[in-house]
C-alpha positions as a printed NumPy array, in Angstrom:
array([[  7.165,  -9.905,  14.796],
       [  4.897,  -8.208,  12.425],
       [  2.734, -10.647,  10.281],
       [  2.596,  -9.124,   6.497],
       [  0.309, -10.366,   3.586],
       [  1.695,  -9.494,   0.22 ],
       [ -0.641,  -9.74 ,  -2.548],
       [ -0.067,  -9.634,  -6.069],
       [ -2.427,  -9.834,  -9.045],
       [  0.647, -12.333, -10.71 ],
       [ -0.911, -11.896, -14.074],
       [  1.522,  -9.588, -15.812],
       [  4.537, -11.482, -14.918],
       [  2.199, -14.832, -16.68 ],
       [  1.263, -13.206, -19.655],
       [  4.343, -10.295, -20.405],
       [  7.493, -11.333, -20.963],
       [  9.127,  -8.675, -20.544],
       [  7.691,  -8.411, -16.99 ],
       [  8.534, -12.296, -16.731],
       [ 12.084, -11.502, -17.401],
       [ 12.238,  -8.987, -14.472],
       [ 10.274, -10.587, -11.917],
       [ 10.395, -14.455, -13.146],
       [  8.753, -15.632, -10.011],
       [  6.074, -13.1  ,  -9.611],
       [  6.546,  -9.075,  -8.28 ],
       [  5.212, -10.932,  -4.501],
       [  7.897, -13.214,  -4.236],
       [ 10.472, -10.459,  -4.893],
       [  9.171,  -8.228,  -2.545],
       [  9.188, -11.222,   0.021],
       [ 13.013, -11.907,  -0.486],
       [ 13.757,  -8.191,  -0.367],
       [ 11.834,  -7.729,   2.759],
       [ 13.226, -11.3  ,   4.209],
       [ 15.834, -10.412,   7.126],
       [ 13.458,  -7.794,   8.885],
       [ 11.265,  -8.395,  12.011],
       [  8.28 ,  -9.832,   9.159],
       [  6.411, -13.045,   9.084],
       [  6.101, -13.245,   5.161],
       [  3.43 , -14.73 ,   3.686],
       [  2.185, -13.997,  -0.416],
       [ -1.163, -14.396,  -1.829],
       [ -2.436, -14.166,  -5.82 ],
       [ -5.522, -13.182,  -7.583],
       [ -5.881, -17.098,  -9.209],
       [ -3.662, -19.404,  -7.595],
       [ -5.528, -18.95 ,  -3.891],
       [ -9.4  , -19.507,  -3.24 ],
       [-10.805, -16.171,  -2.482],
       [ -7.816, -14.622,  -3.697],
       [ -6.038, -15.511,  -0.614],
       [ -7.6  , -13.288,   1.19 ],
       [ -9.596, -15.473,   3.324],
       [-10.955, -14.321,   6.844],
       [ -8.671, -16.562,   8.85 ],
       [ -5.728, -14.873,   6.751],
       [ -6.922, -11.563,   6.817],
       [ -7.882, -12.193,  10.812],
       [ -3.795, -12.951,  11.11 ],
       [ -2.45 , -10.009,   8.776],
       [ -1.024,  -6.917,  10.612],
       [  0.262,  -5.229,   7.671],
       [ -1.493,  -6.266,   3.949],
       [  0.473,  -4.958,   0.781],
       [ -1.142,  -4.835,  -2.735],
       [  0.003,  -4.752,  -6.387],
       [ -2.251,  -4.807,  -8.877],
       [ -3.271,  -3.753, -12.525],
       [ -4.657,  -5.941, -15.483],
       [ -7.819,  -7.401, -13.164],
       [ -8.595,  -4.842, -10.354],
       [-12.67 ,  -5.472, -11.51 ],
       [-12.085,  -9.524, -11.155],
       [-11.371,  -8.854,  -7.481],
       [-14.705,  -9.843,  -5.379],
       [-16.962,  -7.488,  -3.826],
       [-16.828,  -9.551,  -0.784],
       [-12.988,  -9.921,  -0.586],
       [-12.993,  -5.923,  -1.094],
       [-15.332,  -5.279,   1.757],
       [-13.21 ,  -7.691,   3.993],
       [-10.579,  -5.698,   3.407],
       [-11.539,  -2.58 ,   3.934],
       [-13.7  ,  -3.898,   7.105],
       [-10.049,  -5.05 ,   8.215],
       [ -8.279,  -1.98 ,   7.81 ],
       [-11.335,  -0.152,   9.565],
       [-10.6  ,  -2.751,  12.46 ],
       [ -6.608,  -1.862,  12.766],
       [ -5.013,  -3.774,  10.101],
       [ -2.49 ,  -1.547,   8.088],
       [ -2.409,  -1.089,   3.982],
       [  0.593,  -0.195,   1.812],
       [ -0.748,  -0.095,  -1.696],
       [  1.466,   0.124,  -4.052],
       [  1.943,   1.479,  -8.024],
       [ -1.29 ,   0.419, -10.181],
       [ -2.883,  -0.573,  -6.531],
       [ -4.47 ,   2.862,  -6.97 ],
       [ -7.008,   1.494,  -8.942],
       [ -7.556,  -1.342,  -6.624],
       [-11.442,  -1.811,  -4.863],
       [-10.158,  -1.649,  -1.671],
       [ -8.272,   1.592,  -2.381],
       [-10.888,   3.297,  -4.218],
       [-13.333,   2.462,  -1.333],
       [-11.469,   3.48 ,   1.391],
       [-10.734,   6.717,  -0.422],
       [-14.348,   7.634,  -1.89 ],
       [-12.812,   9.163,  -5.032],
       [-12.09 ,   7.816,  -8.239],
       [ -8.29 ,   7.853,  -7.991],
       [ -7.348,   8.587, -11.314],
       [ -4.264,   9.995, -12.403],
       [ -1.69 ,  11.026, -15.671],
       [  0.564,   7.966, -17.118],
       [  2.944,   6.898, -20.127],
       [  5.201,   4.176, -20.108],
       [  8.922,   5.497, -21.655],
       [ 11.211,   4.467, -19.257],
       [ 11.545,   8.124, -17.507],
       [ 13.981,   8.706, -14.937],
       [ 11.872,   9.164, -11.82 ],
       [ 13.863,  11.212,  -8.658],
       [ 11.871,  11.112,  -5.671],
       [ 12.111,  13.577,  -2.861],
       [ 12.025,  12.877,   0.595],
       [  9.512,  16.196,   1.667],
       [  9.182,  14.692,   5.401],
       [ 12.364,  13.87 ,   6.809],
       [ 11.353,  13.132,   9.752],
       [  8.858,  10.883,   9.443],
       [  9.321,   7.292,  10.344],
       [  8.838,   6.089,   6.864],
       [ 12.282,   7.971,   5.316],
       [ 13.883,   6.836,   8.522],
       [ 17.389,   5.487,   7.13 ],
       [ 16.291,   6.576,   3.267],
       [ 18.117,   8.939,   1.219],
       [ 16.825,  12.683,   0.534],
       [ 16.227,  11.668,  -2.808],
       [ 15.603,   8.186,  -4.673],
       [ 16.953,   7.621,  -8.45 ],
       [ 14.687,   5.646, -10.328],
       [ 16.572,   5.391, -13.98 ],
       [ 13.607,   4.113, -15.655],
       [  9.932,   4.025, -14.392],
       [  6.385,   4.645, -15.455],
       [  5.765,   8.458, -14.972],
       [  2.105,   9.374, -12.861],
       [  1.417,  12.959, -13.354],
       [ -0.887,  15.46 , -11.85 ],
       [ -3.868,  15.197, -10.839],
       [ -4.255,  12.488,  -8.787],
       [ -7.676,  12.251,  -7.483],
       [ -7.16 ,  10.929,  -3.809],
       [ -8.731,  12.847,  -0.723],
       [ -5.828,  15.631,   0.518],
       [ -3.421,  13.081,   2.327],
       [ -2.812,  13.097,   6.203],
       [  0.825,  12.881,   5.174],
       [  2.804,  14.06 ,   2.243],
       [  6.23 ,  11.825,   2.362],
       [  7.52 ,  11.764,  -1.174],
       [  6.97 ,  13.954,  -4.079],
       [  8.511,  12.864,  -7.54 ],
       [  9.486,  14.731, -10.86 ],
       [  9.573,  12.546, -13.918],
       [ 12.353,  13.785, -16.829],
       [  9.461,  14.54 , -18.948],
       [  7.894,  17.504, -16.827],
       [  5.192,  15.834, -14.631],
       [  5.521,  15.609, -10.604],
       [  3.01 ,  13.419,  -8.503],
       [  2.635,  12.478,  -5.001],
       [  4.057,   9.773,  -4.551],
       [  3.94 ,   8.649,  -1.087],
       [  0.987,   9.357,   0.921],
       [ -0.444,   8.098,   3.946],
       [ -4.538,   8.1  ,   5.11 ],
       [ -5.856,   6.98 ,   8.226],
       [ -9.305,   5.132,   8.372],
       [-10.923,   3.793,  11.349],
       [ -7.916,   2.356,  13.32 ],
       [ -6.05 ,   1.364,  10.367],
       [ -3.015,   2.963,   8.842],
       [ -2.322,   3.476,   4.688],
       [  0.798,   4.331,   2.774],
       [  0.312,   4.575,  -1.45 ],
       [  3.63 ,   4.036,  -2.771],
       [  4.091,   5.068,  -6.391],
       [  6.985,   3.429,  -8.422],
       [  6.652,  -0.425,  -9.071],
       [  5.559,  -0.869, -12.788],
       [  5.87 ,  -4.215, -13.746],
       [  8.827,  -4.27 , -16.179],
       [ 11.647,  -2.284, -14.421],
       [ 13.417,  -3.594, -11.593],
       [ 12.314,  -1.028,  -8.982],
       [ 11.617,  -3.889,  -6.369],
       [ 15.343,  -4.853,  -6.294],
       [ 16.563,  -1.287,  -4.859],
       [ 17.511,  -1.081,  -1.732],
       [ 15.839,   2.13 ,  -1.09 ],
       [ 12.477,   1.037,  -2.217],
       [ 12.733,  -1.647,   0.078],
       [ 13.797,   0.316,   2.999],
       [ 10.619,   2.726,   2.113],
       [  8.439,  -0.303,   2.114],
       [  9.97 ,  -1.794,   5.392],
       [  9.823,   1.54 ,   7.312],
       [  6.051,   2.003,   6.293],
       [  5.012,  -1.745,   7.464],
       [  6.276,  -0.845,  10.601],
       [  4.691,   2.311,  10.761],
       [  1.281,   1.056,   9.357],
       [  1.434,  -1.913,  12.168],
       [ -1.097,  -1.187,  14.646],
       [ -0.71 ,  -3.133,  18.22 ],
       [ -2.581,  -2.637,  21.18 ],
       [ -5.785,  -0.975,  19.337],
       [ -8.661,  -1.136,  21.474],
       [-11.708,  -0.184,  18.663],
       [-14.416,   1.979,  19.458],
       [-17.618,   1.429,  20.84 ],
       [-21.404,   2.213,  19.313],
       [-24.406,   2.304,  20.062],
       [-26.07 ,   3.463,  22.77 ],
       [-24.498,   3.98 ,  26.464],
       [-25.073,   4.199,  29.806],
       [-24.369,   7.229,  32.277],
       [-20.637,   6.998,  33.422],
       [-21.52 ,   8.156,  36.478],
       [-25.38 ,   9.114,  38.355],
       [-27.516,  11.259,  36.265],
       [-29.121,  14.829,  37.926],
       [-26.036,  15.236,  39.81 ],
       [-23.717,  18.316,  39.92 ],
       [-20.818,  18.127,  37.622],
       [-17.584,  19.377,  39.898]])
């Protein structure tokens, strides 16, 4: 069993209504039921309703696989929850950040680059291309994903070149982004995962769900035995003849 962390800002869904309408019990708990059924211990966390934004060290400690959404109040996110995180994720723990979660601390920091990108909110249709079939992340996931209405990202996105490339998308009004992308720091494992805005239903497809699924399991990382620093002794006797 993988142990997975969502976390969710859960402010839109409070103050929109229009979000509210589409995700009445928070974007976390639909991602929860659409991942329940798979080999995932489920367990959500919010910016507010938890003490350090439920991202504790005994939670974080017991998280394989953390996802993030978030948007209105990535700069009300502590410094020391951020650098837990990323420590985490250093130490093994995977990250799938999702939509807005570009703009997250933790993302920014593990990235070193300001992660900016092109938007506009006019309910687009988004296709988005599978450009690595055989990775393990489009295991089981159509060529191509039809999005009827999403927020379009456009070109440039300031990330570091990815490891990966997974998904590309075109938007109908011209743009194309990168949509899924994975990084590798330390031991850990990150996917970004583009669609998600708050007010279309993009977390009830089945194919967004299967994407998100595949890339916990990929981004799982069992077994890791970390590096060590600092200095070392001689493996074997010193002033002897290498053979």
């Amino acid at each position: 069993m993988i142990n997975v962390t969502i976390w969710n800002e859960f402010l839109n869904e409070k103050l929109n209504d229009e979000a509210k309408q589409v995700y009445p019990d928070g974007i976390h708990k639909a991602l929860a039921a659409g991942l329940a059924g798979e080999e995932f211990v489920i367990r959500t966390a919010t910016l507010h309703d938890d003490a350090e934004h439920g991202l504790g060290e005994e939670v974080l400690n017991s998280t394989d696989v953390l996802l993030w959404w978030g948007h209105k109040a990535h700069d009300q996110v502590s410094d020391e929850v951020t650098a837990r995180v990323v420590k985490r994720v250093q130490d093994g723990m995977g990250l799938i950040v999702l939509h807005s979660g570009h703009f997250s601390k933790p993302f920014k920091a593990l990235m070193g680059t300001s992660c900016d990108l092109k938007w506009r909110v006019a309910g687009e249709q988004e296709i988005i291309w599978s450009v690595n079939p055989s990775h393990p992340i489009t295991e089981g996931v159509n060529s191509k994903i039809l999005l009827e209405h999403e927020e379009m990202y456009g070109e440039f996105f300031d990330i570091p070149t990815p490891d990966e490339l997974i998904f590309v998308s075109n938007f109908e009004g011209g743009e194309v982004f990168r949509t899924g992308c994975t990084f590798r720091r330390g031991s850990g494992k990150i996917f970004y995962f583009r669609p998600g805005h708050e007010t279309y239903p993009t977390y009830y497809q089945p194919d967004i769900l299967k994407v998100i699924a595949n890339s916990i399991r990929w981004a799982c990382s069992t077994g890791i035995i970390n590096p060590i620093y600092g200095k070392s002794e001689a493996i074997r006797p010193l002033g002897g003849v290498l053979v």
